[in-house]
C-alpha atoms as one frame of an Amber mdcrd trajectory, in Angstrom:
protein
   0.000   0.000   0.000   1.451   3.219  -0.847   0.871   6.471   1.682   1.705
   9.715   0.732   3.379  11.761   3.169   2.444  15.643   3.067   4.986  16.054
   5.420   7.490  14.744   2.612   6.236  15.772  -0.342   6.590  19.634  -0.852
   5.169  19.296  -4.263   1.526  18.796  -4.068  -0.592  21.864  -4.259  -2.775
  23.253  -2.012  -6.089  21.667  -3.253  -3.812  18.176  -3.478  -2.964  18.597
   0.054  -6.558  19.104   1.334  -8.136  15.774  -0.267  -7.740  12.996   1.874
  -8.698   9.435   1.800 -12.560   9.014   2.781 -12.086   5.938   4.040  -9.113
   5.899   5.721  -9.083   6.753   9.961  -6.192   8.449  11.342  -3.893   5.711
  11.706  -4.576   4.911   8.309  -6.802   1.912   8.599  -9.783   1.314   6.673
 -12.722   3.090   8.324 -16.696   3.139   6.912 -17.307   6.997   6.216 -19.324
   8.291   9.474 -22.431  10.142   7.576 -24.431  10.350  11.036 -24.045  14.310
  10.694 -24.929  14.233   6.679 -28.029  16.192   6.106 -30.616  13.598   4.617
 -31.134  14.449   0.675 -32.412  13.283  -2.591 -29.933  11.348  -4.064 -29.029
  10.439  -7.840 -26.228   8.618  -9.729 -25.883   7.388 -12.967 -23.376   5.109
 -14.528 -22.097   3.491 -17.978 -20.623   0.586 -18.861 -19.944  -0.401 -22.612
 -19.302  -3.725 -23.965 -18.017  -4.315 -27.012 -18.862  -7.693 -28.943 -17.894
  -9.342 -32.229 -19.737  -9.330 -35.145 -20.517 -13.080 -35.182 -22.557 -12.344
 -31.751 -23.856  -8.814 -33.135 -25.729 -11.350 -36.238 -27.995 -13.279 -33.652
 -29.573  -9.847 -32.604 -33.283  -9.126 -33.364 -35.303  -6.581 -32.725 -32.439
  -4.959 -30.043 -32.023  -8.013 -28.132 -30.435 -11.739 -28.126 -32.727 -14.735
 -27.290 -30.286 -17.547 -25.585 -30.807 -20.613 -24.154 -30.731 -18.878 -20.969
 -33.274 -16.106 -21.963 -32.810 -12.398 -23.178 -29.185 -10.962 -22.811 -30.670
  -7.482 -22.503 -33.855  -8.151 -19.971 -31.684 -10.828 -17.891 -28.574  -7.819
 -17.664 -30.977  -5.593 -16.798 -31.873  -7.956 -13.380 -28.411  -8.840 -12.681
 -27.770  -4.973 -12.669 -30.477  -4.237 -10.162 -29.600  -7.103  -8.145 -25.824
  -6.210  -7.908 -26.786  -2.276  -7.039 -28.450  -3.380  -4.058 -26.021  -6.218
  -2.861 -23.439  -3.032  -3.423 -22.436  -2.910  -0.008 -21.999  -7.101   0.444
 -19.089  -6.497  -2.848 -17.377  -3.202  -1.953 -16.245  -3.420   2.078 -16.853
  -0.038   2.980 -19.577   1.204   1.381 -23.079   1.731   3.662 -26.017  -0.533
   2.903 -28.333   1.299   0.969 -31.989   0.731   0.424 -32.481   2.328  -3.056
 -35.629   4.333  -4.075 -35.229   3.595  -7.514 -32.527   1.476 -10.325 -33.888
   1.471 -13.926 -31.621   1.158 -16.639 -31.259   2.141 -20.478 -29.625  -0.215
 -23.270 -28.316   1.384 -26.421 -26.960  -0.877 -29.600 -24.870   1.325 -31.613
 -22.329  -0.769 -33.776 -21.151  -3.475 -32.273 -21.278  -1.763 -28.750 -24.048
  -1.906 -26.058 -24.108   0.942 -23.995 -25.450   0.305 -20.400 -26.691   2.947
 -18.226 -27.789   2.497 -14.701 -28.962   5.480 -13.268 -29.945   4.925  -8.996
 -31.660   6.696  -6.903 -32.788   7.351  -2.783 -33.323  10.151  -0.177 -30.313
   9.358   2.459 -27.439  11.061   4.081 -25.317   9.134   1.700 -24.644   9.064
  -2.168 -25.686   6.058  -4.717 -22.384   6.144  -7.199 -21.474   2.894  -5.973
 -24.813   1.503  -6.542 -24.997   2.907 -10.030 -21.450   1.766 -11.206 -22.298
  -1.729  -9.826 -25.176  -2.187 -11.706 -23.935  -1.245 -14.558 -20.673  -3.285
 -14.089 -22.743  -6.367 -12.934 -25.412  -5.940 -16.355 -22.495  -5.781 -18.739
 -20.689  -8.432 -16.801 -24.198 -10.186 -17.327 -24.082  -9.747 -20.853 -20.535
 -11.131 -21.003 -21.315 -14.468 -19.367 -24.741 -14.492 -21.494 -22.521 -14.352
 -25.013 -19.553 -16.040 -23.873 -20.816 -19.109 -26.407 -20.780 -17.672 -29.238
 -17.393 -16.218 -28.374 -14.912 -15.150 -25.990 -13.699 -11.923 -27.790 -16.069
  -9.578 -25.860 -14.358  -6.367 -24.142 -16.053  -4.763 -21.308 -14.554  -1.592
 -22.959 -15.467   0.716 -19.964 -17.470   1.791 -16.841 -17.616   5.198 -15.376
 -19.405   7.755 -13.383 -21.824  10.017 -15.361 -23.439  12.073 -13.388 -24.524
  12.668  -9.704 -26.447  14.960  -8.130 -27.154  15.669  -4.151 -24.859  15.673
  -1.463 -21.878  17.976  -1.277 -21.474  18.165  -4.156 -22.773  17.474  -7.953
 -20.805  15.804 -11.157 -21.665  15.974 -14.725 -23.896  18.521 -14.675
């Protein structure tokens, strides 16, 4: 694990120097985020993921979606995805279990690239981006393991924060 001394390093700016680790205590062990002072707000995140398939797997598509053996790639993502948002805080250590208000999600085939969108939602004293970029990691994840067949030449190209509102502060507006 690599600390940063502030003490040592002369270099970092101002701004720099004033970010911390959230999750880190003051010994520098991992520590959940105390929100018990948070003012309780509405809450939004949204989150992409793109995967990238071959055209061999792009053929079998009709009518925007992919009937398999085990069902529709699309539909059967777009479960995983909610699933894995609210089972966020059972993956990712130190993140506080969330009961979401809302997960919906939006599919877009352009090429040969599905673009997943999971876009969460609640009223808490806490923020949903790790809900949102789990989904959306878990539906294209979902779609990997649901093409995998046909071939193995599928790149979950990538997943990022989009945009997030309440709290603090807002991104991607």
């Amino acid at each position: 694990m690599m600390v940063i001394s502030l003490r040592k390093n002369r270099n970092l700016s101002l701004k720099q120097a004033m970010k911390s680790f959230t999750h880190l205590d003051n010994n520098n062990n991992p520590s959940m985020v105390d929100v018990s002072e948070k003012a309780i707000t509405k809450r939004t995140a949204t989150a992409q993921s793109i995967v990238v398939l071959t055209d061999e797997i792009m053929a079998n598509f009709k009518d925007g979606d992919l009937q398999t053996k085990k069902g529709s790639v699309l539909q059967t993502a777009i479960i995983a995805g909610t699933m894995g948002a609210k089972k966020t805080s059972e993956l990712i250590p130190l993140c506080h279990p969330l009961g979401l208000d809302s997960c919906k999600f939006k599919t877009e085939i352009s090429g040969n690239e599905i673009f997943i969108e999971c876009t969460c939602s609640l009223t808490a004293k806490t923020g949903v981006e790790m809900e949102a970029l789990t989904g959306a990691s878990i539906a294209a994840l979902t779609v990997y393991d649901m093409c995998k067949a046909f071939s193995h030449d599928i790149v979950i190209k990538e997943t990022k924060l989009l945009l997030k509102t309440g709290g603090k502060s807002d991104y991607g507006m």
